[in-house]
C-alpha positions as CSV (number, residue, x, y, z in Angstrom):
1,X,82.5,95.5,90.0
2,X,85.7,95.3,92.1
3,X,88.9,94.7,90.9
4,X,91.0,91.7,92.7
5,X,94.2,92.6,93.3
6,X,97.1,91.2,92.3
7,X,99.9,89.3,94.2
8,X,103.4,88.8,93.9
9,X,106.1,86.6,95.5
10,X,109.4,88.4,95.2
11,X,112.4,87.7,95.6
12,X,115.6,90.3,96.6
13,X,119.3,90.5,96.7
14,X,121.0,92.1,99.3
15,X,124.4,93.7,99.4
16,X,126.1,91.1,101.4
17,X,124.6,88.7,98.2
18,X,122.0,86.9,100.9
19,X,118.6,86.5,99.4
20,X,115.0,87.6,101.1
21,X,111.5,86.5,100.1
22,X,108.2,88.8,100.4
23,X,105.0,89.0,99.5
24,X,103.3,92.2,98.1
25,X,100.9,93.9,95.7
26,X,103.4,96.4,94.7
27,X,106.4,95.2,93.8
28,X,108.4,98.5,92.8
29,X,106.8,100.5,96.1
30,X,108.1,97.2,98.0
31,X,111.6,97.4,96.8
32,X,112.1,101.1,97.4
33,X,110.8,100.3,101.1
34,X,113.6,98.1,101.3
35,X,116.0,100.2,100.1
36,X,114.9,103.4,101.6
37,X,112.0,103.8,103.8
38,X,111.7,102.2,107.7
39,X,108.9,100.3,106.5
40,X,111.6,97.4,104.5
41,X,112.3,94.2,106.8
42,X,114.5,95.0,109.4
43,X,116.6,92.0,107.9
44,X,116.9,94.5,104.8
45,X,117.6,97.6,106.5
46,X,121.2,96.7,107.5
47,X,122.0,94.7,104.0
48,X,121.3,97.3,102.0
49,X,120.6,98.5,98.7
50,X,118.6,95.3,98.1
51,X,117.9,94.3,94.1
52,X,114.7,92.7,93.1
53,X,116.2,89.4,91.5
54,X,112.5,87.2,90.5
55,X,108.8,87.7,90.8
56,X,106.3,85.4,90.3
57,X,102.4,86.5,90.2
58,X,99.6,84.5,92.3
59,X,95.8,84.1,92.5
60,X,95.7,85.6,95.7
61,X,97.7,86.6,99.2
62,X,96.9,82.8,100.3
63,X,98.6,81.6,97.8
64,X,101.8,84.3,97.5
65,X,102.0,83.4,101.1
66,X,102.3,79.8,100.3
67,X,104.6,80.1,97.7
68,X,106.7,82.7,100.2
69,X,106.9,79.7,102.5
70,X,108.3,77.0,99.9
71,X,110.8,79.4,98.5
72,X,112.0,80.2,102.1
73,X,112.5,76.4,102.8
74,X,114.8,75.9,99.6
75,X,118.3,76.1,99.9
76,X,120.2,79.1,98.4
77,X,121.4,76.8,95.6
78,X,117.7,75.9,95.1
79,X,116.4,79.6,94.9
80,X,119.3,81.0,92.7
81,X,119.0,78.0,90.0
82,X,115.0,79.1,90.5
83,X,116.0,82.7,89.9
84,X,118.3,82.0,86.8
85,X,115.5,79.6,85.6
86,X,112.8,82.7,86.0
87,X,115.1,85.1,83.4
C-alpha cells in the first residue's frame, strides 16, 4: 500500500517583514532552502533569513496549490490577521 503524501501551504516572513507563500511536502527542508540553499525562491534569497509564520495541511498538491493562489491574492492585512488567527 502507498502512502499519500502530505501537503502544506506555508507561509514565510522575510527580513524586510514582506510575506511569501509556497507549497511543499516538507516544510522544515523548505524553510532551510530559503534560508540557506540556492534552491529557496529567488524572491527569498535577497530578503533573507526568512521565518516560517503559518501552515496549513491539504488533501493533496491540487489543492495546496489552490489554497497558495487565494492566500497570494489577499492583501497583507488579510494574510497577517490570517496568520495571527492560525496561532
Amino acid at each position: 500500500m502507498m502512502t499519500k503524501k502530505k501537503w502544506f501551504v506555508y507561509i514565510v516572513e522575510c527580513s524586510d517583514n514582506t510575506l511569501y507563500t509556497g507549497v511543499t511536502t516538507d516544510i522544515p527542508r523548505r524553510v532551510l532552502e530559503h534560508n540557506e540553499g540556492s534552491r529557496g525562491a529567488k524572491y527569498t534569497r535577497s530578503r533573507r533569513p526568512v521565518s516560517l509564520v503559518y501552515w496549513e495541511e491539504c488533501e493533496d498538491r491540487s489543492s495546496a496549490q489552490k489554497a497558495e493562489s487565494y492566500f497570494k491574492k489577499l492583501t497583507k492585512q488579510k494574510k497577517v490577521q490570517l496568520i495571527y488567527e492560525g496561532r
